[in-house]
Structures are given as C-alpha cells and as structure tokens.
C-alpha positions as CSV (number, residue, x, y, z in Angstrom):
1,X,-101.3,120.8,-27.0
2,X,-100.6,117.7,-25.1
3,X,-97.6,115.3,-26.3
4,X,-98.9,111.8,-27.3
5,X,-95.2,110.5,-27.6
6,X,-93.1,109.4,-24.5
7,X,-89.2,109.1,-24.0
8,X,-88.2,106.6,-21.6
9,X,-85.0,106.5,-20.2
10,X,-83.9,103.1,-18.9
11,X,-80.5,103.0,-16.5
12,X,-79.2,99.6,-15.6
13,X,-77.3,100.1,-12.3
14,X,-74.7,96.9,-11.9
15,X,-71.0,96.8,-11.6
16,X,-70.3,93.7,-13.5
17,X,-72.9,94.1,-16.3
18,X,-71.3,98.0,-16.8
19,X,-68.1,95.9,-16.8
20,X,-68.9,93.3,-19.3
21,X,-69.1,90.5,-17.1
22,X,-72.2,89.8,-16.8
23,X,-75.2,90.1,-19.1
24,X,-77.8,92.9,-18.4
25,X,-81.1,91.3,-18.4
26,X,-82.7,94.0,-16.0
27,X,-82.7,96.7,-18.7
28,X,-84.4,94.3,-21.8
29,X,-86.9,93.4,-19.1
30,X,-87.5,97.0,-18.4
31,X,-87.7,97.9,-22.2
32,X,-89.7,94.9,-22.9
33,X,-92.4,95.7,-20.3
34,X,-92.7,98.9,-21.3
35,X,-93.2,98.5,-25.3
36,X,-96.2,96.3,-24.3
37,X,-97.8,98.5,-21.7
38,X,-97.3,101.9,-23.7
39,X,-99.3,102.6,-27.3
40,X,-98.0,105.9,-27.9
41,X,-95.0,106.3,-29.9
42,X,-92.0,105.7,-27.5
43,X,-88.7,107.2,-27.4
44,X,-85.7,105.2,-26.0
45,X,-82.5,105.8,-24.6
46,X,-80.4,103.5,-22.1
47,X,-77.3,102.9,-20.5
48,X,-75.5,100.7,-18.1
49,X,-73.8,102.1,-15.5
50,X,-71.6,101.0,-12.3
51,X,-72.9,101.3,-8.5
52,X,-71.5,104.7,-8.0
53,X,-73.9,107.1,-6.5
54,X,-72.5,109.9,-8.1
55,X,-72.4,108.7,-11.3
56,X,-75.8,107.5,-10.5
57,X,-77.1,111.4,-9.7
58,X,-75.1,112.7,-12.7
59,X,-76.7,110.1,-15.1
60,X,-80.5,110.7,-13.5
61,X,-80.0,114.6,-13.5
62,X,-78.8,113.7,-17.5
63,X,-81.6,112.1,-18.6
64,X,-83.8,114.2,-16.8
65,X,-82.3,117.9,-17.9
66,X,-80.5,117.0,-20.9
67,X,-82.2,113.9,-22.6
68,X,-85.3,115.4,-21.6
69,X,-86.8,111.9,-20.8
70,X,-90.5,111.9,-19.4
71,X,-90.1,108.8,-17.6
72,X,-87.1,107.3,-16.0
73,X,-86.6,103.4,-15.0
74,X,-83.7,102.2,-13.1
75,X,-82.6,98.4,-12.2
76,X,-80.5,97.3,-9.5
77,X,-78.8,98.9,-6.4
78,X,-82.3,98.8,-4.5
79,X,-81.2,96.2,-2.0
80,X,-79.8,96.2,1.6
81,X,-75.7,96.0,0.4
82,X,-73.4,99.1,0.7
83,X,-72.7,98.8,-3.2
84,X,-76.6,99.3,-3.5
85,X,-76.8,103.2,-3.5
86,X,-79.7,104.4,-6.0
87,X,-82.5,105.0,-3.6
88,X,-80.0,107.5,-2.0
89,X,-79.3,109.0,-5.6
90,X,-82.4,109.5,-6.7
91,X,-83.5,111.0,-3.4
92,X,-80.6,113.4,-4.4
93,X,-81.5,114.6,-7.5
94,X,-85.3,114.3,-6.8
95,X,-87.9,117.4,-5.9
96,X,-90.6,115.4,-5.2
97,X,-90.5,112.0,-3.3
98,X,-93.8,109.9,-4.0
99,X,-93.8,107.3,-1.7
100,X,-96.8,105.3,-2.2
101,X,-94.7,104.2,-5.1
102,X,-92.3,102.6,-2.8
103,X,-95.2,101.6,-0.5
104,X,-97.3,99.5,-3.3
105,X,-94.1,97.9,-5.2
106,X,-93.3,96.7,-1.7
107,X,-97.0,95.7,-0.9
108,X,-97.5,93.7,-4.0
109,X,-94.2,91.9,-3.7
110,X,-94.9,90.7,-0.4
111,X,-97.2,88.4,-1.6
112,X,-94.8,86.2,-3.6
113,X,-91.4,87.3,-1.8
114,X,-91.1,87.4,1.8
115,X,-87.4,89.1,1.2
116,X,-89.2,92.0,-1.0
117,X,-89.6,93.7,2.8
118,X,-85.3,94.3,1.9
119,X,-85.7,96.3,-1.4
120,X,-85.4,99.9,-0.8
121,X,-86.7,101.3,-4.8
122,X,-88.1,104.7,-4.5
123,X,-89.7,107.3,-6.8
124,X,-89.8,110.7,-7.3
125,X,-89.7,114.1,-10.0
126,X,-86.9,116.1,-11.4
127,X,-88.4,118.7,-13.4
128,X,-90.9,117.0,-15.9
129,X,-89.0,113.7,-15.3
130,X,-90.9,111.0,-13.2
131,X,-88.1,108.6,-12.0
132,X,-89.0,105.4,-11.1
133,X,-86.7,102.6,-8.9
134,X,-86.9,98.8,-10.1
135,X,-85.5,95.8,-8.7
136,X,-82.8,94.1,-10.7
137,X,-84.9,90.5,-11.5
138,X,-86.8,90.4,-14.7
139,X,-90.2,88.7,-12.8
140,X,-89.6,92.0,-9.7
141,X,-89.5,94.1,-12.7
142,X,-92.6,93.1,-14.0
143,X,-94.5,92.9,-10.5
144,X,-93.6,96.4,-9.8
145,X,-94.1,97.9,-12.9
146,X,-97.6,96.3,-12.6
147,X,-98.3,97.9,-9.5
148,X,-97.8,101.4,-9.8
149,X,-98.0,102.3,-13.8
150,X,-101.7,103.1,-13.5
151,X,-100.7,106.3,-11.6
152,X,-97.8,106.7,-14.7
153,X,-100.1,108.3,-17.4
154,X,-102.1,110.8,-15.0
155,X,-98.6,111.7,-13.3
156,X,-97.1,112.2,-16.5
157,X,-99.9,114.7,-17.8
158,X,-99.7,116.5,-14.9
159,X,-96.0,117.0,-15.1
160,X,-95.7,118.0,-18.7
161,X,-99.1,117.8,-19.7
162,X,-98.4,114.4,-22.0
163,X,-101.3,112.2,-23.1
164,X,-99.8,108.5,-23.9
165,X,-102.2,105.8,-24.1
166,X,-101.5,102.5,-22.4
167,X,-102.7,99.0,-22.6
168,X,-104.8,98.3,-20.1
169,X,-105.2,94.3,-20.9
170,X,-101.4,94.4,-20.2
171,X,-101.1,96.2,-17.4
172,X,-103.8,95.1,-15.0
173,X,-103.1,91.6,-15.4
174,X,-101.3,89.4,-12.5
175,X,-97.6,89.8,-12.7
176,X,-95.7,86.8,-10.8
C-alpha cells in the first residue's frame, strides 16, 4: 500500500544559531517551503546543530535510521570555509550519491549568483531517506528547492514506495 504521509526532517547546520547567537532563519525557510509545496499530510521534526561533521553524520544517520524521516533537508556548511563540512558528512553516511541534484541547484543559481559556482550542497540515500543539501539564505533555499523537487516525489516512491502529492502551481514557479 503506498504511504500518502511524508516526515521531513529539517537540520540547520550553524555554530552560532546552535549556540543561541544568532537566529535560524534557514530552517523556517526550509519548513516554510516545504508546507507549501507538499499536500500530503507532513510529518516534522528539526534541530539545530553546530558545524561538526561528526555530529553532522550521527544526526543524518538519526533521522534517517531512527526518526525514520523520508526526506531530509539540511542548511548551511555548503560553502568553501573549513567550518563548512556537510557535503563531506552526508557523502559519509550516504549509499547513493545523486549528483544531478548538485548539478541543477548549482545550474539554476548561476543565473542570479555568480558566487553560487562556491556552494558545494550535495544529495544522496541512506536507506529509504533521500537527503538533500541547502544553502543557508532563505531566497538560495527557495531557488534550490525549486530546482530539483520535481524529481522528490518519483524518488521518494521508489525508495519506500510513498505517494505524496505536491503543488505543482508552487513548485514550478520562478524562485529568485
């Protein structure tokens, strides 16, 4: 029977917001974009975590294994620092790396950021868990998102064999 309701794990990566000092507005972005692309019942569970790459793989391979989340969205640690280490942890804990992912968040980017050439966000599958890399900015968020969720659904059904219905008004429009 195939599952019409989603759980989306959402992992803000940033040592100051995991600190207190600054405000996470990566993870309400993510959350936000999602409960208006997604019309199946939704799931959520998030956290905010420090750039650590091991907690970073012990906090994927959580949601994945333990909180059984069919979708995973990270924000932040994408860039070209040494803090930023969550490409490296997902490829980690990942199976499967699907780079056209990478390839079309990078692609659509382009055209409004010449600097989106320096993000480094990745995707891949841990078991039925397709884990997907953001950028920390609310407007990169919804650029990328808006690139690659068409493939989300189909990728999701083949992984676990769920069946969530998305709106499509939503998500082919022009993010910016």
């Amino acid at each position: 029977m195939n599952n019409t309701k989603i759980k989306v794990g959402f992992i803000t990566i940033s040592d100051r917001a995991a600190r207190g000092e600054y405000e996470d507005i990566g993870g309400p972005a993510m959350q936000d974009w999602i409960k208006n692309a997604i019309l199946s019942p939704v799931e959520i569970d998030n956290i905010i975590i420090e750039d650590e790459q091991s907690l970073i793989e012990k906090t994927l391979i959580d949601f994945a294994d333990n909180r059984n989340c069919n979708l995973i969205l990270t924000t932040g640690g994408t860039g070209p620092t040494t803090r930023d280490v969550t490409p490296e942890a997902t490829h980690s804990v990942c199976e499967r790396i699907f780079d056209g992912f990478a390839e079309q968040m990078r692609n659509v980017s382009l055209r409004s950021v010449p600097t989106a050439i320096l993000s480094r966000q990745t995707a891949g599958t841990r078991g039925k868990s397709l884990i997907i890399n953001l950028p920390g900015k609310p407007a990169a968020i919804a650029v990328c998102l808006g690139a690659v969720f068409l493939a989300v659904p189909k990728c999701l059904e083949l992984l676990d064999n769920s069946n969530i219905q998305i709106d499509l008004n939503f998500v082919e429009q022009e993010f910016e």
